[in-house]
C-alpha positions as CSV (number, residue, x, y, z in Angstrom):
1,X,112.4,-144.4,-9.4
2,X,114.6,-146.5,-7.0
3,X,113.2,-146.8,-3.6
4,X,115.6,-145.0,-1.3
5,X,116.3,-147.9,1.2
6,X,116.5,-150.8,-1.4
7,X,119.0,-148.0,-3.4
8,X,121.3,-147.9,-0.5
9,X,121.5,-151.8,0.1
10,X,122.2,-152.7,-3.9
11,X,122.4,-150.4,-6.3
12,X,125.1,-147.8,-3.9
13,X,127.0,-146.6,-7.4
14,X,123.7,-144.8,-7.8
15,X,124.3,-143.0,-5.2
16,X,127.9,-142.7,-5.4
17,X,128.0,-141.9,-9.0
18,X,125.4,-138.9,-8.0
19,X,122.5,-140.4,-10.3
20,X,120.0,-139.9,-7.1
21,X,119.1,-136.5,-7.2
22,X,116.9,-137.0,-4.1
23,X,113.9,-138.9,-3.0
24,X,110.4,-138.9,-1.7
25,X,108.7,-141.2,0.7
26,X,105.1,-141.6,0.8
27,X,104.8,-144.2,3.9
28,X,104.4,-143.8,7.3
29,X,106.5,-146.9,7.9
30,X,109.2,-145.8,4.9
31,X,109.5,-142.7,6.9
32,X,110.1,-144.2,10.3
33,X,112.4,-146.4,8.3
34,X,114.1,-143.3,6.7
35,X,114.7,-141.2,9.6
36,X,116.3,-143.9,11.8
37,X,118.6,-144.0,8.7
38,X,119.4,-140.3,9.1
39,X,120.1,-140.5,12.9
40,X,122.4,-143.3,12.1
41,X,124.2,-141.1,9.4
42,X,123.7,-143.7,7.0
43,X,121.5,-141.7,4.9
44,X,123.0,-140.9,1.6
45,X,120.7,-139.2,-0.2
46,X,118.2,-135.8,0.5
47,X,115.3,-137.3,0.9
48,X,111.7,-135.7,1.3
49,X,109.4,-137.7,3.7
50,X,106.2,-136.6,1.2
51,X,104.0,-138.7,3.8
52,X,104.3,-136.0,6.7
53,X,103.0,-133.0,4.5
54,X,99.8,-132.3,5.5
55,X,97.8,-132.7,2.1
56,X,99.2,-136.4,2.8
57,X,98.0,-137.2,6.2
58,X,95.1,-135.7,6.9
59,X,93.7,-136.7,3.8
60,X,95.3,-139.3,2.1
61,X,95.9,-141.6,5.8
62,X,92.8,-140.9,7.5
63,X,90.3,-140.5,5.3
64,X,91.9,-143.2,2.7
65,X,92.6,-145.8,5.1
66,X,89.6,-144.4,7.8
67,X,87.9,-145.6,4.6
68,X,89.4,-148.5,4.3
69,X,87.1,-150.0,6.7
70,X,84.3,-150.8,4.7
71,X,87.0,-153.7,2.8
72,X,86.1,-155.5,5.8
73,X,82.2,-155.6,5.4
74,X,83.1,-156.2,1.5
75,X,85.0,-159.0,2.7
76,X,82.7,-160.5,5.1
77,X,79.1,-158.7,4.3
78,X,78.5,-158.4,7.8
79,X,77.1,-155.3,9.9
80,X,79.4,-152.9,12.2
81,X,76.0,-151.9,13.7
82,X,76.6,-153.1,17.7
83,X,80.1,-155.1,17.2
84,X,82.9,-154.5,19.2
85,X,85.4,-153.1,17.3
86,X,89.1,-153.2,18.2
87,X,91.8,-150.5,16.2
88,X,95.4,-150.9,16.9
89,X,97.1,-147.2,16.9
90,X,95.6,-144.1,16.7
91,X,98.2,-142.4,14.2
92,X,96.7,-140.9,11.4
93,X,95.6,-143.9,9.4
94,X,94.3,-145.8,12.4
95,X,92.3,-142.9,14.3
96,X,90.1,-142.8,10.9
97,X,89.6,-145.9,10.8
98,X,87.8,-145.4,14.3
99,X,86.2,-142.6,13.4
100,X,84.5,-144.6,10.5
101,X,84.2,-147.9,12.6
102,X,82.1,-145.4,15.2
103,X,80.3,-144.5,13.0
104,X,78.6,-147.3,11.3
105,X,77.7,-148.2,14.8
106,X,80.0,-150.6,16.6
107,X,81.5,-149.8,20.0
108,X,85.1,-149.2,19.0
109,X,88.7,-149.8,21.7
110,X,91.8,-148.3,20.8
111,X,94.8,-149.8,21.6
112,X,98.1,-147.6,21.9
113,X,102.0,-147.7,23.1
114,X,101.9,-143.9,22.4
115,X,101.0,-142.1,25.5
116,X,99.4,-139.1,24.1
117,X,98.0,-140.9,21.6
118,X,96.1,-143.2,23.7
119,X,94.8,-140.0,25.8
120,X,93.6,-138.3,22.5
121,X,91.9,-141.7,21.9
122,X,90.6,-141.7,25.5
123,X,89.2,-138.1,24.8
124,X,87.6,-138.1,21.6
125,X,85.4,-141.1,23.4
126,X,86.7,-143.8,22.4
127,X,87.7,-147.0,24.6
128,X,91.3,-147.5,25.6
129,X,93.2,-150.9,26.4
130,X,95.7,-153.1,26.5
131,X,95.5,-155.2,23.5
132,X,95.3,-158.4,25.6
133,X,92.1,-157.1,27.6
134,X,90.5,-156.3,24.4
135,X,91.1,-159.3,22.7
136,X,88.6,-161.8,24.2
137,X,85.6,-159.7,23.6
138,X,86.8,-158.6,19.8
139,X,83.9,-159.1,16.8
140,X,86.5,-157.7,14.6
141,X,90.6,-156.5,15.2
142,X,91.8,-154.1,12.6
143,X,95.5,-152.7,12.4
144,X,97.3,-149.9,11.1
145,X,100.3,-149.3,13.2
146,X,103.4,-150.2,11.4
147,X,104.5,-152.8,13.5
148,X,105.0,-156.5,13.8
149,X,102.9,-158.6,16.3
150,X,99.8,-156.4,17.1
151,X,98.2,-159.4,18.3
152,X,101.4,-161.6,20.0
153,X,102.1,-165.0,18.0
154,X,100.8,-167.2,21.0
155,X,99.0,-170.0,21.4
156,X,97.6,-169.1,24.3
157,X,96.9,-165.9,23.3
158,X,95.0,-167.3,19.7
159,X,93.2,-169.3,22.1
160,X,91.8,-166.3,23.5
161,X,90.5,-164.6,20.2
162,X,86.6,-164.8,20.3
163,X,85.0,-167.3,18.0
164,X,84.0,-166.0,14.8
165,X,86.5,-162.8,15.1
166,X,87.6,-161.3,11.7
167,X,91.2,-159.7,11.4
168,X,91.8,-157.0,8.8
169,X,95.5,-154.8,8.7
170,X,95.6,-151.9,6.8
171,X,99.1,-150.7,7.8
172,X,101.6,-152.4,6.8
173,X,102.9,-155.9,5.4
174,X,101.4,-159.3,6.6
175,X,103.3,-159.2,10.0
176,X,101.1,-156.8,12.3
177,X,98.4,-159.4,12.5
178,X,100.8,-163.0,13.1
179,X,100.1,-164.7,9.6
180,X,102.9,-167.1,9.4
181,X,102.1,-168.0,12.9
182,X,98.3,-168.0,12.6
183,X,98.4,-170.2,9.7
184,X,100.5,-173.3,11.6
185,X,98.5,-173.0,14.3
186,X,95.1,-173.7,12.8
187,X,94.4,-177.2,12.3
188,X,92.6,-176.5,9.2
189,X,92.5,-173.6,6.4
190,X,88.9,-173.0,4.2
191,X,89.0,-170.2,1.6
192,X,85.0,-168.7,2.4
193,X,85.0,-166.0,-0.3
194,X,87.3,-164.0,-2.6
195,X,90.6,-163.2,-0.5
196,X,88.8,-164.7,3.3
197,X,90.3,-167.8,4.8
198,X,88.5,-169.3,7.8
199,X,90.9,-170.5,10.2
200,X,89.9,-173.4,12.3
201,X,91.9,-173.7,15.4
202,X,92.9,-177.2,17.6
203,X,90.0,-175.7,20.4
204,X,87.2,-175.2,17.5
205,X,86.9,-171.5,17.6
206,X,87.2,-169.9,14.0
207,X,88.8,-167.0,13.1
208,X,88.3,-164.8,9.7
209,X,91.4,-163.9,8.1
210,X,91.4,-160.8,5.5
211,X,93.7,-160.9,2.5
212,X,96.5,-162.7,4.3
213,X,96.9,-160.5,6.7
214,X,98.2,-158.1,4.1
215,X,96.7,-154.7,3.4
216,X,92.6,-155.5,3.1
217,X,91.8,-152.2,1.7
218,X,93.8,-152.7,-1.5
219,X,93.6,-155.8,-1.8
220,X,89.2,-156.3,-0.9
221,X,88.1,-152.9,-2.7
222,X,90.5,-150.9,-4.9
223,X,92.3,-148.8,-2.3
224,X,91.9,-145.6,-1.5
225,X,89.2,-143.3,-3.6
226,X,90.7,-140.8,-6.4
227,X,89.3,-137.8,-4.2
228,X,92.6,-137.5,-1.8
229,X,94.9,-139.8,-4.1
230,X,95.5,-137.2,-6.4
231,X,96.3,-134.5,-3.3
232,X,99.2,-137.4,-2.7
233,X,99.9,-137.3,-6.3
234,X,100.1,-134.1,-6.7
235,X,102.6,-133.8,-4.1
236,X,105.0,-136.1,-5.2
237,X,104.5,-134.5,-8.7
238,X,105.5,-131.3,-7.4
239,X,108.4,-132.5,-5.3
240,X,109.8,-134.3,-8.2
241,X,110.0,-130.8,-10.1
242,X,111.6,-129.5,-6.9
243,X,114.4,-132.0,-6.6
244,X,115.1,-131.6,-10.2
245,X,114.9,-127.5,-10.2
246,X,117.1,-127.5,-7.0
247,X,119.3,-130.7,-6.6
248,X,122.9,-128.6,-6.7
249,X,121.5,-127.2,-3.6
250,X,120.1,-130.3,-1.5
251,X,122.5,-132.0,1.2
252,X,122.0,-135.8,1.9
253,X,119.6,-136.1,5.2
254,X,115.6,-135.6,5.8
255,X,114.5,-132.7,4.4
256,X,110.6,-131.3,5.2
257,X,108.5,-130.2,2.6
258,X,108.2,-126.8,1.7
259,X,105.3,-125.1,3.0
260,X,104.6,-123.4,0.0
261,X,104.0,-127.0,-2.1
262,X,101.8,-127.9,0.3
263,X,99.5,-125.1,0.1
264,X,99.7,-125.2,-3.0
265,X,98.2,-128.3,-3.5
266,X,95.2,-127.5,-0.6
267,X,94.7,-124.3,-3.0
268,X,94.6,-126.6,-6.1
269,X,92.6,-129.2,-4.5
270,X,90.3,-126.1,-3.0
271,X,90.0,-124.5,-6.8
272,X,88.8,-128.0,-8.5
273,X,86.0,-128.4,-5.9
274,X,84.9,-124.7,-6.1
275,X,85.5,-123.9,-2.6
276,X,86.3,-120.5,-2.0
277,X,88.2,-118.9,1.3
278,X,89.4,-116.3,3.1
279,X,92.4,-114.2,2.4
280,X,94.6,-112.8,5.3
281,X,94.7,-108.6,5.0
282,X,98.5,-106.6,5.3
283,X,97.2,-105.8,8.5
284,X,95.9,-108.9,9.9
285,X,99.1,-111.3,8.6
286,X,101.4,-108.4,10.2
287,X,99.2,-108.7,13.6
288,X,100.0,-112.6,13.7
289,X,103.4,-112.9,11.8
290,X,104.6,-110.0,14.0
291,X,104.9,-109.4,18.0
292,X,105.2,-105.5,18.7
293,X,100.8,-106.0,18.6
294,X,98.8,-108.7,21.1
295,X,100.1,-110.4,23.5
């Protein structure tokens, strides 16, 4: 399968020769990516942002990469107990990352753009500040946003990191944390253990690099457990057989995924762990799907 932005730049006689019968997108970035395409009319193709259903991000992002955290103690084999932890973003991959970071016992900040994000951080009990502010008193920064330049590629502002700091990103390519930028800066590069670089910089401090900057929880552990992967494969299982079945029908453009795929998969998921529910009665779904009862 072609991805859908890459298809559009250099191979468009796929499109044009109607050989994409639709796509999925299983990123929170690729979405982004996919839906500014769509308000640009540029979008060619229907195209199913998988990574919105719910049996994707509640499960899949915040548990998977919430997770994700413990590639940084694999990494450095060092204890969360009583560090200050700083999270960039509180989406759904971030925000599980600081619920895992709280607890194994470090005082975790959040740091936001998103308004109601950062209040959601603020009132679940977590810290909430500039980036900036947090940065000086940082045992380890970990990012998941999506973004370029979580910390800014300064000098002044690498001067600032605290000796000893570790920086992990589990969002997105090797850009949230400055790489590039961190790597010319430092007057000297030491490889520590497998995928850690110790950065020395010109003032002395060191700084822990993981995996390049590039996604720590693949690339330290072996990404995200089985347990909620296959809810994400599933999906995109199920949404292949639904492009096929009904492709005559589908219209270039975003395109959410049915609700009844993704309950079907939570029912699935629900039958292989022998969890049992509840089950609506006429009267009850009629009571909530209707409005001549309640108020």
């Amino acid at each position: 399968m072609f991805k859908g932005k890459t298809t559009h730049k250099e191979f468009p006689e796929l499109i044009e020769n109607g050989k994409i019968l639709g796509c999925q997108e299983e990123t929170t970035t690729g979405v982004k990516r996919f839906k500014a395409m769509d308000k640009k009319g540029v979008l060619k193709v229907p195209l199913f942002p998988v990574n919105d259903a719910r049996c994707k991000n509640q499960f899949d992002n915040e548990l998977g990469t919430g997770q994700g955290i413990v590639s940084a103690i694999y990494g450095m084999h060092v204890l969360f107990a009583g560090k200050n932890v700083v999270i960039a973003g509180f989406g759904h991959c971030s925000s599980g990352m600081a619920l895992r970071a709280r607890g194994l016992g470090a005082n975790v900040t959040v740091t936001e753009v998103d308004p109601i994000k950062a209040l959601q951080a603020k009132f679940a009990g977590y810290n909430v500040m500039p980036i900036l502010k947090a940065i000086p008193d940082a045992d380890i920064i970990l990012t998941a946003t999506g973004c370029n330049h979580i910390i800014p590629a300064e000098a002044e502002v690498f001067d600032k990191l605290k000796d000893n700091v570790i920086l992990g990103n589990l969002g997105h390519f090797d850009i949230e944390i400055p790489t590039k930028e961190l790597y010319e800066y430092a007057k000297e590069i030491k490889p520590i253990r497998t995928n850690v670089e110790e950065l020395i910089f010109p003032n002395g401090k060191k700084v822990y690099l993981l995996a390049k900057g590039r996604l720590a929880n693949l690339v330290l552990s072996e990404g995200h457990p089985s347990e909620i992967m296959d809810m994400s494969f599933g999906l995109q299982s199920l949404m292949s057989e639904y492009i096929v079945k009904n492709s005559k029908n589908l219209k270039p453009g975003m395109i959410d995924v049915p609700t009844d795929i993704d309950d079907k998969v939570g029912i699935l998921k629900l039958k292989a762990m022998d969890v049992k529910i509840d089950k609506l009665t006429e009267e009850q779904y009629n009571y909530i799907h209707g409005y001549l009862e309640g108020t």
